[in-house]
N, C-alpha and C positions, 0 to 999 in steps of 0.2 A: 476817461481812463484815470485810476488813483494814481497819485502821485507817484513819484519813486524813490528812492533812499540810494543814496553811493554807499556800497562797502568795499572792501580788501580783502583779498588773500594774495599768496606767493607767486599769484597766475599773474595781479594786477589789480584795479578796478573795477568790479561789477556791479550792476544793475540790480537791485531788489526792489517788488511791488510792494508797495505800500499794500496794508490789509485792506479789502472791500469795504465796503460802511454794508450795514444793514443791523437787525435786532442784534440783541445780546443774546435773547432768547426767544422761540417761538414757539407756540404750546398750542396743539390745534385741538379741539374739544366736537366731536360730536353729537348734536343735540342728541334729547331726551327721549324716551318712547314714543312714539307718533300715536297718534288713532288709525294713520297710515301703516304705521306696524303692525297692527292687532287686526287691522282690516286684510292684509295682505298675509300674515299667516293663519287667518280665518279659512280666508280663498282655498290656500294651497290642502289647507286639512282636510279641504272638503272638493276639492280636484274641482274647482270650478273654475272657469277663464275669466273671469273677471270680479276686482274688487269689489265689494257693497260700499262704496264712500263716492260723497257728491262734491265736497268741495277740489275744488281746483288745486293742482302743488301747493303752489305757492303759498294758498291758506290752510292747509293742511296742519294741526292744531296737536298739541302735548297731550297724551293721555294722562289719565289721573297717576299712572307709575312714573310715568316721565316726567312728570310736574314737580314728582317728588326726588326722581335722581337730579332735577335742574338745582332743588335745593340743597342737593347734599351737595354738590360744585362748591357752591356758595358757602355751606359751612368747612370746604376744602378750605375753600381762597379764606376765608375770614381765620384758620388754624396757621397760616404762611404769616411768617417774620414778614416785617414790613419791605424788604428789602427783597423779597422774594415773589411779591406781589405784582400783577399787571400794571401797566405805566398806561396801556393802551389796548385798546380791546376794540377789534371789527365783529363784522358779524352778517352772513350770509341776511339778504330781508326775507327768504322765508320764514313766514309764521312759527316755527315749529323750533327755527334756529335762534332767532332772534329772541324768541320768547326764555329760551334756555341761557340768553346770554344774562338778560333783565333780570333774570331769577338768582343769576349768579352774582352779580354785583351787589342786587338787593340783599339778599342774604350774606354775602362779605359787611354790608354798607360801605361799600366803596364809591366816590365819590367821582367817576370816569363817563364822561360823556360814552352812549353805543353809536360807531362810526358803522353806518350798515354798507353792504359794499355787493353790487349787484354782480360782480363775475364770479362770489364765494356761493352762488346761489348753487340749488343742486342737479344733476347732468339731464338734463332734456329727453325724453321720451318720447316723442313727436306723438303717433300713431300709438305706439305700445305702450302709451300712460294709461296708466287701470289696468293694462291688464297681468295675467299670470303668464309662465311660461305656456300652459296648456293652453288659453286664448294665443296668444302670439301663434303656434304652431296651429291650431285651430282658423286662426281668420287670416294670420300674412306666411301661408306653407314657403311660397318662395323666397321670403324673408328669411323665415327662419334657418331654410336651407344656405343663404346667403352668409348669413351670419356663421355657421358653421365652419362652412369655407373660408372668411376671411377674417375672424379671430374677433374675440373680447376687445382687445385694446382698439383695432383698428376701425372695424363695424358703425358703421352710422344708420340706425332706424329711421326710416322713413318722416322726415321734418324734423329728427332728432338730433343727437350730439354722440357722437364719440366718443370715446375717453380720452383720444390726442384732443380733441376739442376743448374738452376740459381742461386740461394740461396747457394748452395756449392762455388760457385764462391766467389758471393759477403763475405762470411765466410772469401775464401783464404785473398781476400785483406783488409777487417779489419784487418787479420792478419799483414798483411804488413806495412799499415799504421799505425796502436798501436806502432810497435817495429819504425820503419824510419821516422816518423812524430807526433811524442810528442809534443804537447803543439800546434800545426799549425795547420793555420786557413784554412782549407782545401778544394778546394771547385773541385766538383767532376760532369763533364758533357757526360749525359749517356740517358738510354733508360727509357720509360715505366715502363717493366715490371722488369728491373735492380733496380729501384730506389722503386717500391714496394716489390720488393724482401730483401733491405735492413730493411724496414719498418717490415718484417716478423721479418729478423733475430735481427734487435736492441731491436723492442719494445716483441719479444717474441709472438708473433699474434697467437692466432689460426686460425686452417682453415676459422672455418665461419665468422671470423671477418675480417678476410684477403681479404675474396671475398664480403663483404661488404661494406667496402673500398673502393673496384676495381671495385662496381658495381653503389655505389650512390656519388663515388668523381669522374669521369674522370678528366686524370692528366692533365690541359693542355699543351699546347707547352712553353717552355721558361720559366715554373713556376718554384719556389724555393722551397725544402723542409729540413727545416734546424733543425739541430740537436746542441746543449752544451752539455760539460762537467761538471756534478755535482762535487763535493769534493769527492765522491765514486769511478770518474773516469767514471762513466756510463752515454753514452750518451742520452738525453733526445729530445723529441721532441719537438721544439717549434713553428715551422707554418709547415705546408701542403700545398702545389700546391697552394704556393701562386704567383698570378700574378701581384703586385704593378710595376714591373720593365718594364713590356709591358702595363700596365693600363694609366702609367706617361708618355709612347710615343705614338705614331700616331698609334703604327699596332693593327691588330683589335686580342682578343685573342682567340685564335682555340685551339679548343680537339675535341675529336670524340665524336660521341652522347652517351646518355647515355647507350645504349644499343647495342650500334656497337662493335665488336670484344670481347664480356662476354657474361654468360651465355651460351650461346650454341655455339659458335663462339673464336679462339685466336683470339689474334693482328696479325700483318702482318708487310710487309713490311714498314707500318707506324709509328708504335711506337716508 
């Protein structure tokens, strides 16, 4: 527990908490176009159940547009006052995340070790990895049915994750970063449904405003969503899936349709 401070007024005595420790600032970045993007709205255009793509998530690779929104980050970060720059930078070890953070440093030349951090990785698919909503309803009918019934947020696919799953994650590492990253300007590059799942646990979200969110903002690729420190210590939101940093360079900016992987369907191998 932080410390505490004596004040006064005309009652007496009272108790004030000391502010929490954690960033000053947190800026969550999700990566670049996937080849898992391109491959998954390949699928849907062409109503097929399942992805053409071999590698596994985890190595799941930038496409050549997303190679190039990772550089435009990078000449974001390199356009920031020094003082407005990353102190500290994690980074989900997907392929796809990590490679987007690499690009961004390198193109700042910023001189910051990448802290890669397995719980930023992106939400588990068990069964349903590769495939479209049309496979899903296709090969797991009582799943799908399942899902239905028991909602987006709550739903766990079979050897899968949740999106409270996720959310316990992202818990642990606020945890970590309050206590080991005080005052740092933190900038954190991860997934989709990682970077909504924070938005749950900072700003407090209910469910239906949570699927909301998830259903009338798609996140794009390479957008910032950045979070201060109030004098309470609590962090507040200040933009959403903003994409000024890919608007300012050449690549064009991709998210999935409004209605691709919600509502009746997860993300995928894409997010």
């Amino acid at each position: 527990m932080p410390p505490a401070e004596q004040t006064a007024d005309s009652r007496g005595p009272r108790t004030r908490q000391a502010p929490r420790p954690g960033p000053a600032e947190l800026v969550l970045v999700r990566h670049g176009e996937s080849v898992g993007n391109v491959a998954d709205r390949d699928a849907r255009s062409r109503g097929a159940g399942r992805l053409t793509l071999e590698a596994r998530d985890a190595d799941v690779e930038l496409s050549e547009v997303g190679a190039d929104q990772a550089a435009a980050v990078g000449r974001h970060l390199a356009d920031l006052a020094q003082d407005a720059r990353p102190t500290v930078v994690l980074s989900s070890p997907y392929r796809r995340a990590a490679d987007t953070a690499r690009a961004a440093l390198e193109g700042a030349d910023l001189d910051l070790p990448l802290l890669l951090d397995e719980r930023l990785r992106e939400r588990d698919l068990g069964a349903f990895d590769g495939l479209t909503g049309a496979g899903i309803r296709e090969e797991f009918p009582e799943e799908a049915a399942r899902r239905q019934r028991t909602g987006k947020l709550y739903y766990r696919p079979p050897g899968g994750e949740s999106w409270c799953d996720v959310a316990l994650r992202v818990r642990s590492v606020l945890d970590t970063v309050r206590m080991e990253h005080d005052g740092a300007r933190l900038w954190v590059f991860t997934h989709q449904a990682v970077i909504m799942a924070f938005r749950f646990v900072l700003e407090q979200l209910s469910e239906q405003r949570l699927l909301e969110i998830d259903r009338d903002t798609p996140l794009p690729n390479c957008s910032l969503t950045t979070y201060r420190r109030d004098d309470d210590g609590l962090l507040r939101l200040v933009a959403f899936a903003d994409t000024t940093a890919v608007e300012q360079a050449a690549p064009p900016v991709t998210r999935e349709d409004r209605h691709a992987g919600r509502a009746d369907e997860p993300h995928h191998v894409a997010s």
